[in-house]
C-alpha positions as CSV (number, residue, x, y, z in Angstrom):
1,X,-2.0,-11.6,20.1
2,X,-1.9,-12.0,16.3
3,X,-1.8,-16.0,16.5
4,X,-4.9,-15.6,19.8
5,X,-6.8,-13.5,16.9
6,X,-6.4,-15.7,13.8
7,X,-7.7,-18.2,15.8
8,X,-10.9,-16.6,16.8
9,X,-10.9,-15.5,13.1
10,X,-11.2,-19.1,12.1
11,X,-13.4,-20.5,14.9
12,X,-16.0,-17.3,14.0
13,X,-16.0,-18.4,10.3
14,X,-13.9,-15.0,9.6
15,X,-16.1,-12.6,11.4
16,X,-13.5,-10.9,13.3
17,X,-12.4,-6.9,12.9
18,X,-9.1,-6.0,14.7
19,X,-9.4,-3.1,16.9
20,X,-6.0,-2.4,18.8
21,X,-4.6,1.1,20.9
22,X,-1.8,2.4,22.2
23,X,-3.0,2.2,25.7
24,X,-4.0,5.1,28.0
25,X,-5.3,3.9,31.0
26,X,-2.5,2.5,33.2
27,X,-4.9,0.5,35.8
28,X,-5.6,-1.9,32.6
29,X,-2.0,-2.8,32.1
30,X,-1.0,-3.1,35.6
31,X,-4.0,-5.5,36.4
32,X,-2.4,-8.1,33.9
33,X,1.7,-7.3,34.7
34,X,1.7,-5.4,31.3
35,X,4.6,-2.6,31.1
36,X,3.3,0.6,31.0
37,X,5.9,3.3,29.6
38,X,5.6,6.2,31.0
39,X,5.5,8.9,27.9
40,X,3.3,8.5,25.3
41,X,6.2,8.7,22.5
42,X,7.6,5.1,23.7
43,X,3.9,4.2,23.4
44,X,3.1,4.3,20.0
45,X,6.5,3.8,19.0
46,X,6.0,0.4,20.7
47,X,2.1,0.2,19.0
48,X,3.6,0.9,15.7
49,X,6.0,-1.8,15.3
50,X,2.9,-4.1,17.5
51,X,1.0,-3.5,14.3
52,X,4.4,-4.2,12.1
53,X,4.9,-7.7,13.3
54,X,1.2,-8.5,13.7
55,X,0.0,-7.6,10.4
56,X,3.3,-9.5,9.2
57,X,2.5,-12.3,11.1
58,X,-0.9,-12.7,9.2
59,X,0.5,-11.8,5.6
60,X,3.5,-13.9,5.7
61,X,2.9,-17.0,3.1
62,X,2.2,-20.5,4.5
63,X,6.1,-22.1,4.7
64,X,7.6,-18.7,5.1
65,X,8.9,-17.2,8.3
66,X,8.5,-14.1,9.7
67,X,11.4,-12.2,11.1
68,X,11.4,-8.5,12.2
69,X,13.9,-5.9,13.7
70,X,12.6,-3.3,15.6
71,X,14.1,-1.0,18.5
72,X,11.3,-2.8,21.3
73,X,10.7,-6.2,19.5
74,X,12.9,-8.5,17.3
75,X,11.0,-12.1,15.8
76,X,13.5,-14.5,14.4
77,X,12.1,-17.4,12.2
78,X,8.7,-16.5,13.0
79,X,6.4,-19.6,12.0
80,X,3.6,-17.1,11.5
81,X,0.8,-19.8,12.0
82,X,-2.0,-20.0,12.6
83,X,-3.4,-17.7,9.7
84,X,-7.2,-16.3,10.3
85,X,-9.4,-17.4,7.8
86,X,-9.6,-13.6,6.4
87,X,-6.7,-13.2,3.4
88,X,-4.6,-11.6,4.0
89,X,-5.6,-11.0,7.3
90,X,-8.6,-9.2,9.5
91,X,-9.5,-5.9,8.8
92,X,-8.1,-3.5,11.4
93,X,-9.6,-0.8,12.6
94,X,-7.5,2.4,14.5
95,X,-9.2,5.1,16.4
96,X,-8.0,8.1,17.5
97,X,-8.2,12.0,17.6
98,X,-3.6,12.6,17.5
99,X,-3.1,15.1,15.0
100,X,-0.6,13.3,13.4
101,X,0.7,10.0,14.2
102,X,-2.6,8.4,14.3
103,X,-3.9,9.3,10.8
104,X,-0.2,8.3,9.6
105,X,-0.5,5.0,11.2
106,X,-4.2,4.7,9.9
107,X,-2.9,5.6,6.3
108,X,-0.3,2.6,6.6
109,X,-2.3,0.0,8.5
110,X,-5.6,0.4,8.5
111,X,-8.8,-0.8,7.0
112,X,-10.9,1.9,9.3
113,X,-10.2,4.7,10.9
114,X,-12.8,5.5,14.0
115,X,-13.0,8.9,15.8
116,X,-14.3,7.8,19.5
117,X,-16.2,10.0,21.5
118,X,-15.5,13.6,19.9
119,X,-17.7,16.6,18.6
120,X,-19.2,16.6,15.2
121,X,-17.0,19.5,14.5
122,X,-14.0,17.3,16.2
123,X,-14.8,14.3,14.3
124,X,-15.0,16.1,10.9
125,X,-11.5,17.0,11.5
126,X,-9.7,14.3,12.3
127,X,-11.4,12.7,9.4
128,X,-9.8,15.3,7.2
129,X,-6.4,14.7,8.8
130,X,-6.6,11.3,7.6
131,X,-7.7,11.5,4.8
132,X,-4.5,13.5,3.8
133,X,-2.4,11.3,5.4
134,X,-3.6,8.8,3.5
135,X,-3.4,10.8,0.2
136,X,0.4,11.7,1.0
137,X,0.7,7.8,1.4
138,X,-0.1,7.3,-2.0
139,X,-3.0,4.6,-0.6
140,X,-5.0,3.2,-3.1
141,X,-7.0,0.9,-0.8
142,X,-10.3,1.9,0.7
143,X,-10.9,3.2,4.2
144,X,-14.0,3.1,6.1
145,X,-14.6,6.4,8.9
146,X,-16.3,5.5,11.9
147,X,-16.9,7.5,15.0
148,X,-18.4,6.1,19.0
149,X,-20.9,7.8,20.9
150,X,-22.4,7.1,24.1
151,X,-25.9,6.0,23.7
152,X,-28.7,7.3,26.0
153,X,-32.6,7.4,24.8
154,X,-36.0,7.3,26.0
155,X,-39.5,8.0,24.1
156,X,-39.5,10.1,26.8
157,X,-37.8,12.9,28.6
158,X,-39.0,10.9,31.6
159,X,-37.2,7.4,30.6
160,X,-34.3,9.5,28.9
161,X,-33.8,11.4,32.0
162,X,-33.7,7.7,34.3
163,X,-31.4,6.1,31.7
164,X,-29.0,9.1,31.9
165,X,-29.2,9.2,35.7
166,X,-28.8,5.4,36.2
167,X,-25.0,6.0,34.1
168,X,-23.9,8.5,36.6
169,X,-24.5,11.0,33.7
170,X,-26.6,14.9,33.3
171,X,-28.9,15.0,30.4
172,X,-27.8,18.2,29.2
173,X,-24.5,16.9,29.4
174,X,-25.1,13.7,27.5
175,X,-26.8,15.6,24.4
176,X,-24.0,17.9,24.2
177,X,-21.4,14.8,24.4
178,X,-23.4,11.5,23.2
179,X,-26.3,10.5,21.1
180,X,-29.2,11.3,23.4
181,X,-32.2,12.3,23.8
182,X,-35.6,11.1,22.3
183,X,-35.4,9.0,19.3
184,X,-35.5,11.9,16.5
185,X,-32.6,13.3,18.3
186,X,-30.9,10.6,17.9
187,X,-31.8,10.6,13.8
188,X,-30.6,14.0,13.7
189,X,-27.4,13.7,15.4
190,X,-26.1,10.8,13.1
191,X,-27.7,12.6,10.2
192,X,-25.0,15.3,11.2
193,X,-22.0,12.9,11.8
194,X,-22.7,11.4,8.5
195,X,-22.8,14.7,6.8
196,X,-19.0,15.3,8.4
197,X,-17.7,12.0,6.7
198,X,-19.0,9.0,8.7
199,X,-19.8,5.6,6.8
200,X,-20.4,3.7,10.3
201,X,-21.3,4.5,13.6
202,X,-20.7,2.5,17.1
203,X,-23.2,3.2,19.9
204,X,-21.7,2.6,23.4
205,X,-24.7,1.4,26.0
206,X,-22.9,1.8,29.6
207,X,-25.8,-0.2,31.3
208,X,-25.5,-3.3,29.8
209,X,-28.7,-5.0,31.9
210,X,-31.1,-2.6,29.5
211,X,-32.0,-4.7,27.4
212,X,-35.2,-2.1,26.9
213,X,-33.3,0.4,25.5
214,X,-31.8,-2.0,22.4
215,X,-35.5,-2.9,21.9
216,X,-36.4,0.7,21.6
217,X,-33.2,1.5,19.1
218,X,-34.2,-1.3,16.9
219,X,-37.8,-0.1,16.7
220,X,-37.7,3.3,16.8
221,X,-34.0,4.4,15.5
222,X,-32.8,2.0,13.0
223,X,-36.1,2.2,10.6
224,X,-35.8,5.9,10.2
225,X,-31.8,5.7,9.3
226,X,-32.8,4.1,5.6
């Protein structure tokens, strides 16, 4: 994965951000003959030392090799080529609402922390719990806060209503859990988010064939964000 990466890193002119999980949803690892453990523990104990020997893949020197010891994965004489064009290595981004292993393994790993699909109030807090962790890791290094929401707007409560119905999804629903509604809602509601800490925000569109509704962010959203 860290050599598959680089290389993308250099064909994209170094454009790439490194977004990597745990894993939650056992369908996607059994569709590729992925191992699955079954408790979350063995999980991230397996995602920490991932990010370990990837990030020390990337910020190995060029004519040094890479070895590792962990209790899931052991690298002897690891070439660590290619590198991405990024140095020391893309940025990498963890998301994540765990009370505390997440913001430790942000503090140690990560360049931004994202907060995916969670309440203002929700969000706020796990930005806080990170933002120790990262104090009590002495960091000196910056990090970004993100958070995702699902996207659903109209000019409309007519067009909102047919976009939130064509995702399977209640209207009342979707402005209690996404950004929804008309486009001043939408304003407001990342107002909000970036009063509770957030410097980015990443709007998830489920129907990817509405090409309409990017048209109507970009005129109608984006202008009034400043």
């Amino acid at each position: 994965l860290a050599i598959a990466v680089a290389q993308v890193d250099r064909m994209s002119g170094g454009r790439v951000e490194f977004g990597f999980g745990s894993g939650s949803f056992e369908h996607e690892h059994t569709a590729y003959g992925i191992p699955f453990p079954a408790t979350g523990r063995e999980r991230f104990d397996r995602y920490e030392e991932q990010l370990d020997i990837i990030t020390g893949l990337w910020e190995t020197p060029v004519g040094e090799t890479f070895h590792y010891e962990g209790k899931h994965y052991r690298l002897t004489e690891g070439p660590a080529l290619p590198k991405p064009q990024q140095a020391p290595r893309p940025p990498v981004l963890i998301g994540g609402a765990g009370p505390t292993r997440t913001p430790r393994m942000a503090a140690k790993f990560a360049d931004e922390y994202n907060v995916p699909f969670a309440s203002i109030e929700e969000t706020a807090a796990a930005f806080g719990r990170t933002r120790d962790a990262v104090k009590a890791a002495g960091r000196s290094e910056p990090m970004i806060y993100s958070a995702a929401q699902v996207l659903c707007v109209g000019r409309d409560e007519a067009e909102f209503t047919r976009r939130a119905e064509r995702i399977g999804r209640a209207p009342d629903e979707l402005r209690q859990n996404g950004l929804a509604g008309s486009p001043g809602e939408l304003v407001d509601k990342i107002g909000r988010f970036q009063e509770a800490g957030a410097e980015r925000i990443y709007l998830q569109m489920l129907d990817m064939s509405d090409l309409e509704h990017l048209e109507l962010v970009a005129s109608e959203v984006v202008p009034q964000l400043g």
